[in-house]
Backbone bond lengths (Angstrom), bond angles and torsions (degrees), N, CA, C in turn:
res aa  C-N    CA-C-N  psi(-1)  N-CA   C-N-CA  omega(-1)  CA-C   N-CA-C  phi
1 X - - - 1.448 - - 1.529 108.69 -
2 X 1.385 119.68 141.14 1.418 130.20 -174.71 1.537 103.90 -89.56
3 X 1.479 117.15 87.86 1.823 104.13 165.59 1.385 129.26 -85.66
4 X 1.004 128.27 137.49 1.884 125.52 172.58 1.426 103.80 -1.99
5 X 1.605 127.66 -53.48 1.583 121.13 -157.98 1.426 76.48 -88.16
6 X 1.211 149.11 -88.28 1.515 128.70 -138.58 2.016 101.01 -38.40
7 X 1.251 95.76 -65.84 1.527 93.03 -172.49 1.356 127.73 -32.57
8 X 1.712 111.94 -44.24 1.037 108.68 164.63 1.483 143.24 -79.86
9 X 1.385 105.69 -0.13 1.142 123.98 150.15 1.096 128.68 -75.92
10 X 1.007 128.55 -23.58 1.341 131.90 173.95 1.663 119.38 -80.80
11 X 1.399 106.79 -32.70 1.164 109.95 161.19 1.488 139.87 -73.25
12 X 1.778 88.95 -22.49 1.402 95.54 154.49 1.561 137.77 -54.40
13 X 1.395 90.21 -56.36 1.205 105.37 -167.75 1.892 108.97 -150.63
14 X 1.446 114.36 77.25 1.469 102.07 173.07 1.342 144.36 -32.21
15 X 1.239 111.00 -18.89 1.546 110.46 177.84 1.663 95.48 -105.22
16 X 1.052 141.59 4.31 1.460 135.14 160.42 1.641 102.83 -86.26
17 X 1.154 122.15 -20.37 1.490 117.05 -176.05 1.666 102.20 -74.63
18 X 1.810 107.10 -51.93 1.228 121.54 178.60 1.807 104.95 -34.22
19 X 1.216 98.31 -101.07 1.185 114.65 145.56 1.764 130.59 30.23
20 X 1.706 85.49 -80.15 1.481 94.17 178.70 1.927 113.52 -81.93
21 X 1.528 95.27 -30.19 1.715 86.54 157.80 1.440 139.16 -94.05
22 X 1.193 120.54 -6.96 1.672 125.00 169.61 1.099 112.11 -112.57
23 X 1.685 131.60 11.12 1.517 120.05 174.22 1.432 94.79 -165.33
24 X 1.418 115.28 65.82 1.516 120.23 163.28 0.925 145.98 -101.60
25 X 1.637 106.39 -3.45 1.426 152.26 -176.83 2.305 99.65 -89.99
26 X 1.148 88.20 -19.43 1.929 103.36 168.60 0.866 128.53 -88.12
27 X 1.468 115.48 -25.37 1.564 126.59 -171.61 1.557 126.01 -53.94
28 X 0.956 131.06 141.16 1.547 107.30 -172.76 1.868 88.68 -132.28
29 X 1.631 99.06 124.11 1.392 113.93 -179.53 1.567 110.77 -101.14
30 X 1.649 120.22 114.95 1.522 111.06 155.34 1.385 109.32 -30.36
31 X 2.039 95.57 157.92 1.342 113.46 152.23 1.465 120.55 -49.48
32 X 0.848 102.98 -45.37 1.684 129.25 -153.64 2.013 92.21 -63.90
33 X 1.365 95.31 -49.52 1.793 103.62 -160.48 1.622 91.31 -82.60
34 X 1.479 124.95 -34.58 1.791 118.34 169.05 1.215 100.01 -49.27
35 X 1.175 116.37 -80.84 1.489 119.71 -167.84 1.930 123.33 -27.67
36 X 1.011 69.55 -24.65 2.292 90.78 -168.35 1.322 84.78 -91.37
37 X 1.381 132.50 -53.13 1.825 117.54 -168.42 1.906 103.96 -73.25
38 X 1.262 113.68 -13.98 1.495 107.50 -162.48 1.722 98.64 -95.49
39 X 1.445 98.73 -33.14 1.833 83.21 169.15 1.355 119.26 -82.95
40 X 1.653 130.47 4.74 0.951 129.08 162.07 1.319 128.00 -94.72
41 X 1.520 120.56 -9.83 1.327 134.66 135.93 1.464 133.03 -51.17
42 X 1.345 98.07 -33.41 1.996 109.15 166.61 1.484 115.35 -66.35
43 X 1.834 88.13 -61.68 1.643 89.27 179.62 1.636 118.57 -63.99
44 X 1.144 117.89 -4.26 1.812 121.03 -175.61 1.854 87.96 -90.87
45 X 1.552 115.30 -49.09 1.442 88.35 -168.82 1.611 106.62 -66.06
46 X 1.627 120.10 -41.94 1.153 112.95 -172.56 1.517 125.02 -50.17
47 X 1.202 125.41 -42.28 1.339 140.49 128.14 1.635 96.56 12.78
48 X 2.001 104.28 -104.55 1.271 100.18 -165.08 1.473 112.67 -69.20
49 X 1.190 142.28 -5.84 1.560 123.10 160.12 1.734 107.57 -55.69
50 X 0.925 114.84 -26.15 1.613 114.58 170.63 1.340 124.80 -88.76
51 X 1.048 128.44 -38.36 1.323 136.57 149.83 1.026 127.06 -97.17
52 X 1.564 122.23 72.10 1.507 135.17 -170.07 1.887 105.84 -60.97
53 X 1.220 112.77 -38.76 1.561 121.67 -161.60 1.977 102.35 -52.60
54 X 1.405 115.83 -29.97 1.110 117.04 -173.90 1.749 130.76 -41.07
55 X 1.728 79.63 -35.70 2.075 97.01 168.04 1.274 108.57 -79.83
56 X 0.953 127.67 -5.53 1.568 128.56 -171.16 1.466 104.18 -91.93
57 X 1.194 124.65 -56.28 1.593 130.24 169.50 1.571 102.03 -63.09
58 X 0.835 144.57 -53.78 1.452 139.99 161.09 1.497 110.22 -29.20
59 X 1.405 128.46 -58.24 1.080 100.00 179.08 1.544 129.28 -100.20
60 X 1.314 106.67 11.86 1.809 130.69 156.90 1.625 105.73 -73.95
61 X 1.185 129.52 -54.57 1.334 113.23 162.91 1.641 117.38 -52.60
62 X 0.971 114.11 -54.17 1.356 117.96 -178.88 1.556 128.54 -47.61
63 X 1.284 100.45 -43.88 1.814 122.59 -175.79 1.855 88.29 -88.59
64 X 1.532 126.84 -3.79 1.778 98.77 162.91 1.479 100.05 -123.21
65 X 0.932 161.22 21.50 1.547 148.12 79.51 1.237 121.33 25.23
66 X 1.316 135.95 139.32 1.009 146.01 -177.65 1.701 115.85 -93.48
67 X 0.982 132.92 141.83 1.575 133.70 -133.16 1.746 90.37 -86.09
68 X 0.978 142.23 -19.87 1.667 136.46 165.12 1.425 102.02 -93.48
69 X 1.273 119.12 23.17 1.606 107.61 178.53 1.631 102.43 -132.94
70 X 1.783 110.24 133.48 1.245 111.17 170.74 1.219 124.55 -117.29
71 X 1.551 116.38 130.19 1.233 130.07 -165.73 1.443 121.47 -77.22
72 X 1.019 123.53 138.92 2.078 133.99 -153.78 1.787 97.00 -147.74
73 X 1.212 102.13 103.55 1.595 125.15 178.90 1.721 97.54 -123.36
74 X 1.295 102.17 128.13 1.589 95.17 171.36 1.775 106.50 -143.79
75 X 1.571 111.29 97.51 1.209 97.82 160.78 1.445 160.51 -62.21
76 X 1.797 124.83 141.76 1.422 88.05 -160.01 1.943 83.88 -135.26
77 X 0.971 118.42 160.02 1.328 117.22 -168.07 1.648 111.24 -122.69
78 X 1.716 112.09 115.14 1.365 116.97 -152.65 1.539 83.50 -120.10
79 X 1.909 93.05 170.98 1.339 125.58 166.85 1.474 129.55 -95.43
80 X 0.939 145.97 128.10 1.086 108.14 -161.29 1.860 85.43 -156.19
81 X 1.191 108.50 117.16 1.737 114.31 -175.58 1.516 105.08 37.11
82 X 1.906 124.36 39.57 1.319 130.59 140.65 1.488 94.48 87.00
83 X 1.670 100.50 4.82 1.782 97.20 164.63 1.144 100.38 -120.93
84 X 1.907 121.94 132.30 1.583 135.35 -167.05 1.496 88.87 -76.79
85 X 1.331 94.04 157.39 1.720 111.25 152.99 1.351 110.98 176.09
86 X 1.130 116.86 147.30 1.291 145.91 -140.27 2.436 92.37 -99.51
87 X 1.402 90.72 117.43 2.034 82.52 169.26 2.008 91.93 -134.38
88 X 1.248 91.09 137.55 1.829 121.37 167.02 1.439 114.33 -79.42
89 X 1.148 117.09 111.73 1.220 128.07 174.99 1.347 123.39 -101.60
């Protein structure tokens, strides 16, 4: 499946797209850069413990989809003039 970051990776840089889909299982990540993806894994779940509704539209998109088609909702939780709110992509 093609998401916003592949695409834009790819446009970045084609052989990082390559790359990141046929040899990603090679990659070798600093401490430094784990550490940075794992608190952004906290703050994404903490996120949806606060905005529980996000699975709910997930599976309302999903259940009107067409039965060979799978549905990809990914919430992301912004700032926006120091008032949060939540947009579905």
């Amino acid at each position: 499946m093609l998401s916003k970051s592949k695409y834009i990776r790819g446009t970045n840089c084609p052989k990082s797209l390559w790359l990141y889909v046929h040899k990603r299982d090679q990659q070798v990540i600093s401490e430094t850069t784990r550490a940075i993806f794992d608190r952004g894994t906290s703050v994404g779940e903490l996120a949806q413990e606060y905005f529980p509704f996000g699975e709910e539209n997930r599976k309302k998109i999903s259940s009107t989809k067409g039965a060979g088609n799978q549905a990809s909702l990914s919430s992301r939780l912004s700032f926006h003039k120091i008032k949060p709110f939540l947009s579905s992509e």
